[in-house]
C-alpha positions, 0 to 999 in steps of 0.5 A: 178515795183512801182517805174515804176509805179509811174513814169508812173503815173507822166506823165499821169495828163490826160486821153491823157497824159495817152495814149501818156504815153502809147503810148512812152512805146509801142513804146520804145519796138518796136510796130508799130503805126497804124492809126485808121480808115484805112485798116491794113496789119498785118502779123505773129509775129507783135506787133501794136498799134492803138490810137482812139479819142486822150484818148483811146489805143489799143495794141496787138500781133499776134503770130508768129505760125499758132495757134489762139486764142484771149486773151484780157486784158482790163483797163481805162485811166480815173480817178474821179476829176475835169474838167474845164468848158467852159468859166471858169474864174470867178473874184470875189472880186479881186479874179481870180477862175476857174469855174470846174465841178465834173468828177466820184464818187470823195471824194470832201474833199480830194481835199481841201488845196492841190496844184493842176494843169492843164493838157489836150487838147487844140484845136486851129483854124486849116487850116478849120473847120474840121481840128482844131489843137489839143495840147496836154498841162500840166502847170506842176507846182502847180497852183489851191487851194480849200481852206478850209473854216476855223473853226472859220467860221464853228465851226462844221466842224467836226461834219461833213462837207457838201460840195456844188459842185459849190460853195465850189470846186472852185478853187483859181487861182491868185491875180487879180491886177485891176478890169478885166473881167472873161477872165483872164483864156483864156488869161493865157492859151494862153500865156502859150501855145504862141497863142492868145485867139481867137486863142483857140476854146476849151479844154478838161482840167483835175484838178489835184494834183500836188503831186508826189505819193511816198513810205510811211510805216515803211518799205516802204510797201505802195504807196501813189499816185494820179490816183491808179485807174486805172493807177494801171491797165493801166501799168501792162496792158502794162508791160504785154503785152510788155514782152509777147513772142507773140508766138500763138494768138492775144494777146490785151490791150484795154485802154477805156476812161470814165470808170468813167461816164458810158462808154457810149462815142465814146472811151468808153468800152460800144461802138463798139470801141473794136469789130471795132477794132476786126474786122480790125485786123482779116481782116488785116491777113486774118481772116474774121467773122467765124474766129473772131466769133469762137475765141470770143466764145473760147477766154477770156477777163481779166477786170482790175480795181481797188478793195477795201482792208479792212480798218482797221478803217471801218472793219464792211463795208467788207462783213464777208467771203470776205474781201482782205487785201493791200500785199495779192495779186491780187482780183478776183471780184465777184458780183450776180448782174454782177456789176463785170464780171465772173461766177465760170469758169471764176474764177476758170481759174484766180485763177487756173492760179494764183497758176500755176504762184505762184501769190497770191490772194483773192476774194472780194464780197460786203457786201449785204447791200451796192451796192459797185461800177462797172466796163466795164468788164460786158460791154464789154463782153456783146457786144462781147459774150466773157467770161470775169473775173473782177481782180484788185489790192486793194486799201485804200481811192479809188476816193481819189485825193491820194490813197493807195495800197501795192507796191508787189501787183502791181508786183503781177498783173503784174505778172497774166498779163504777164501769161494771155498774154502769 
């Protein structure tokens, strides 16, 4: 399963390149696509698909027996880094930068000497105003830097290392040969796609780190990747989803966008993407309100995201009785303040449901004195009234640009998912 993953994790630089990912796998496995926005004829037995706003994906099942019932897993296509600004080329001192800014809770230094790369959407002039072209592009290869400032210039680097986000994390992105202007980059990125500058009206671009993810660990225990959180999630979603027998129910994957900054977008989970979404699938089989009321109320969203293992250099910042390690197993969250979905029913059906499908797993609560982070899982099931539980796999270095986890967990969530979804 992590060699999949890491695969899935190579073709997903972006939260859009996340969902065509998404997207090629649904479709390999014979989900029909569906367009967003206009009336669905569903029928018994479908398997679908729908994309919203070029960074979000909804999947689902609808079982071929009469019974209903509605399950919903749900995850993020987004993950904390750099986004390129408008405008961005910046010639400083013969010197070509790209202007960024910070996107989510971001580790700064780990972004520092390491080969990095472009990918996102382009948007070209279209036929008229409203019709712009969209590109969807990635450069592929490495080349941006951050490099960092050496010791002999900080003798107290060490001591510890304060990073300014606009004037220490530019980027370094070529040599410039003559005095040019700050139009450098523009005229780059149109070659690159074979279109002119004035050609480009915008783009959505994502830095971000041009290392594969591998195995490491005296036995290969461990995945070292980009984009863990939550591309982690994303996949066992999907892999779920597609193995499920679709036999009672509607079965549903809901992949939100800018988890990481609040979830408060048009294609985000405090939205009314997922409960339009709800609503166009019960009328496209012949369910009307009552029918989608009842099914909430009885139904069960699944939260998954990424959770922290216990770091065994930092053991005094876990809580003293919770304290989930990387090859135990899934995490069942929990928080009092609701940061993380659930209350002990929830709960106890997760982890019930885990010792009926030999999944192993641990709980995880903060340490009282360190607010810890959150997830859409409370969001999305406050605007639908459905009882939801936040679960994930652990991770070591979470907001790293590399991240750390244990490769028989991903099968693990895998595994509840595939339970969950059935």
């Amino acid at each position: 399963m992590f060699q999949e993953l890491l695969a899935f994790i190579a073709q997903a630089p972006s939260p859009c390149h996340t969902v065509r990912a998404s997207e090629t796998l649904l479709a390999e496995a014979g989900f029909s696509p569906l367009v967003w926005g206009k009336p669905w004829l569903l029928a018994p037995g479908g398997r679908y698909y729908t994309k919203a706003f070029g960074s979000a994906l909804l999947a689902f099942t609808v079982g071929s027996k009469t019974q209903r019932g509605l399950r919903i897993a749900a995850a993020h296509t987004d993950f904390p880094g750099f986004r390129v600004k408008t405008s961005a080329g910046l010639a400083r001192d013969g010197y070509g930068l790209v202007n960024v800014e910070p996107y989510g809770g971001l580790i700064l230094s780990s972004w520092l000497d390491r080969p990095l790369s472009l990918a996102g959407q382009i948007v070209l002039r279209g036929k008229d105003a409203f019709s712009p072209e969209i590109c969807l592009f990635d450069f592929s290869r490495p080349l941006l830097t951050i490099p960092r400032l050496a010791i002999h210039l900080d003798r107290k680097v060490n001591e510890g290392e304060k990073l300014d986000r606009q004037t220490s994390m530019t980027p370094v992105a070529s040599l410039l040969k003559e005095e040019i202007g700050n139009e450098f980059f523009l005229e780059k990125l149109a070659r690159e796609i074979g279109h002119k500058p004035e050609d480009i009206l915008s783009y959505d671009l994502n830095v971000y780190l041009a290392e594969p993810g591998c195995l490491l660990g005296l036995d290969g225990e461990f995945v070292s990747a980009p984009r863990l959180d939550n591309l982690t999630s994303v996949h066992a979603c999907l892999a779920a989803l597609i193995s499920s027998p679709a036999e009672d129910g509607i079965r549903v994957v809901s992949l939100f966008d800018h988890e990481e900054v609040g979830s408060r977008t048009k294609q985000g989970a405090d939205s009314s993407l997922l409960p339009h979404f709800l609503e166009a699938v019960y009328r496209g089989l012949s369910l009307d309100a009552d029918d989608l009321a009842e099914d909430l109320a009885q139904g069960f969203l699944l939260s998954v995201d990424a959770a922290h293992g216990l770091h065994p250099n930092y053991e005094d910042k876990a809580d003293p009785t919770n304290r989930p390690r990387l090859g135990q197993g899934i995490v069942i969250k929990r928080a009092a303040s609701q940061s993380y979905a659930g209350d002990a029913a929830a709960a106890a059906i997760i982890s019930s449901l885990c010792e009926e499908h030999d999944v192993p797993f641990q709980r995880f609560a903060n340490r009282s004195d360190i607010p810890g982070g959150s997830t859409l899982g409370s969001l999305v099931s406050a605007r639908l009234g459905i009882r939801a539980q936040d679960v994930g796999v652990p991770l070591l270095a979470m907001h790293s640009a590399r991240e750390l986890m244990a490769a028989s967990d991903q099968d693990a969530l895998t595994r509840l998912l595939a339970a969950f979804l059935a």
